[in-house]
C-alpha positions as CSV (number, residue, x, y, z in Angstrom):
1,X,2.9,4.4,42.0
2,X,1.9,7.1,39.5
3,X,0.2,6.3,36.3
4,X,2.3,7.0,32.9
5,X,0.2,9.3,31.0
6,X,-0.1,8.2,27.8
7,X,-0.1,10.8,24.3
8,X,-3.5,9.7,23.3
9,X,-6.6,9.4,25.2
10,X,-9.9,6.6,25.3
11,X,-11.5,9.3,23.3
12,X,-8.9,9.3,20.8
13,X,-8.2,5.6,20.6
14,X,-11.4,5.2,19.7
15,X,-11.6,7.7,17.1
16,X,-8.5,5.7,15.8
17,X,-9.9,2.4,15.5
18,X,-13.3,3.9,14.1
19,X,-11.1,6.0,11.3
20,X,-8.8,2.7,10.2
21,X,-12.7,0.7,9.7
22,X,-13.5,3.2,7.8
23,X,-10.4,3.1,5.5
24,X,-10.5,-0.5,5.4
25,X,-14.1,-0.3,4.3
26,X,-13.4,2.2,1.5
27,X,-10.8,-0.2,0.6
28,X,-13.1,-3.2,0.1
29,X,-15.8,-1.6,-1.4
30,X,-12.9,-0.1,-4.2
31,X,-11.7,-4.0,-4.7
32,X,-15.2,-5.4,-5.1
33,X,-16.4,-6.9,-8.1
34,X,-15.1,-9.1,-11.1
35,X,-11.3,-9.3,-11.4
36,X,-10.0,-8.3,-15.1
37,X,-9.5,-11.2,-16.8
38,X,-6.3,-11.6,-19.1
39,X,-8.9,-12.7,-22.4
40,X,-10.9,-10.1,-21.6
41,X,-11.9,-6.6,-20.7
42,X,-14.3,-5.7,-17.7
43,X,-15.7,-2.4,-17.9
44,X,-16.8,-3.0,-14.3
45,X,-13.6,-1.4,-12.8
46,X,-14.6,2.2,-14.2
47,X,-17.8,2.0,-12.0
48,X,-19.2,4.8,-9.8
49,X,-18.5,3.0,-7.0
50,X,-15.0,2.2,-7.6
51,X,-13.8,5.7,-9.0
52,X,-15.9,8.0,-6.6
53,X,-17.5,6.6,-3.9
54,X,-14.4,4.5,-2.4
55,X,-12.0,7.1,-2.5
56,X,-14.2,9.8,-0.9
57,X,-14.7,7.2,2.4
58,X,-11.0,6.8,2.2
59,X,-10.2,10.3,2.2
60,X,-13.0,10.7,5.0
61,X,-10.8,8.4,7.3
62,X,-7.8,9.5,6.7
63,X,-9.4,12.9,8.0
64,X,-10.8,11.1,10.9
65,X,-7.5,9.8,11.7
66,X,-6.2,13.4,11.4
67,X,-9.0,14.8,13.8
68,X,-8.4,11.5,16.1
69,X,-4.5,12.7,16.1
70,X,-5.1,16.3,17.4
71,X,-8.1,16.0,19.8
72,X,-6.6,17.0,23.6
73,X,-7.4,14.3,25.7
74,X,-9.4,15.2,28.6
């Protein structure tokens, strides 16, 4: 019987999975912290970490996935 070759390689499944921690990671370190509460103002969600840092690890996975996509298989 012959083996299906499949699109994507270990490599590049692996690359995958890495690249959607990542994202997930950037997501939960945007979400962290106090949630705004409806008496009150929290100037927490204008933090460094929220408006810079997050989006950069996001943006950094979504380019992994990207790299992950076009890699030839060996």
């Amino acid at each position: 019987m012959d083996k299906k070759r499949l699109a994507f390689g270990k490599e590049n499944f692996i690359l995958l999975f890495i690249s959607i921690i990542v994202i997930v990671i950037g997501f939960i370190v945007m979400a962290e912290g106090k949630f705004s509460e409806e008496t009150g103002f929290d100037p927490s969600i204008f933090s460094t970490r929220r408006i810079l840092i997050a989006p950069v690890i996001i943006i950094s996975g979504f380019g992994l996935v990207i790299c992950a996509i076009l890699k030839k298989p060996k």
